[in-house]
C-alpha positions in Angstrom: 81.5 196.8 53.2 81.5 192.9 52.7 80.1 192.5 56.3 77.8 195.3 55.9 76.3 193.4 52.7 76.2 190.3 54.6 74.0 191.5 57.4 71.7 193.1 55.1 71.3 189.7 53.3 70.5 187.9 56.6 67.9 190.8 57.7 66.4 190.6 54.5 66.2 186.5 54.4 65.3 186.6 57.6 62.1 188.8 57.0 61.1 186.7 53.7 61.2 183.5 55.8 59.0 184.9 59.0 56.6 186.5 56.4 56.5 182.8 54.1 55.8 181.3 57.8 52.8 183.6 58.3 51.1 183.0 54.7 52.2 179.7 53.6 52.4 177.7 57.5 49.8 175.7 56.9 51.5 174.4 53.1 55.0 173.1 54.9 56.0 171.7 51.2 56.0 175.2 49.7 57.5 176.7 53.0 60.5 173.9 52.8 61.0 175.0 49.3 61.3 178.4 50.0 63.5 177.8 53.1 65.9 175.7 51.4 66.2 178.1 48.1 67.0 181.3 51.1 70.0 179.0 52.5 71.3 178.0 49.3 71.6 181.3 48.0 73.2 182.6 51.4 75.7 179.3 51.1 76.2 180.9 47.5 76.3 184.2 48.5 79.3 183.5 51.1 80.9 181.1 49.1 81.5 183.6 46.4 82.1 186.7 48.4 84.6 184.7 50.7 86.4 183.6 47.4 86.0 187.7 45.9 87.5 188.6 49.0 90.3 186.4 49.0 91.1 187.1 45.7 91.2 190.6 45.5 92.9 190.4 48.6 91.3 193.9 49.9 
C-alpha cells in the first residue's frame, strides 16, 4: 500500500514538473520555486510515511 502511494506521488510530481517546464520555461525563478516546493513535499512525504511505518510497525 505504502509503495503503491509512493509511486503514485512520483508519477504525479513528475507530470506537474514536465507540464511547469512546458508553460513556465522561459520564467526559471517561478520554475525553481515550483521544483523545490515538489521535492520538499516528497522529502516530507517519505519522511513521515517512513516514521508511520515504523511506528505502526505493519
Amino acid at each position: 500500500m505504502f509503495i503503491r502511494i509512493l509511486i503514485i506521488a512520483f508519477v504525479i510530481g513528475y507530470f506537474v514538473w514536465w507540464i511547469n517546464n512546458r508553460v513556465l520555461g522561459k520564467n526559471l525563478k517561478i520554475a525553481r520555486v515550483i521544483a523545490a516546493t515538489l521535492v520538499v513535499t516528497s522529502v516530507v512525504y517519505l519522511l513521515l510515511g517512513s516514521l508511520s511505518y515504523l511506528i505502526e510497525g505493519v
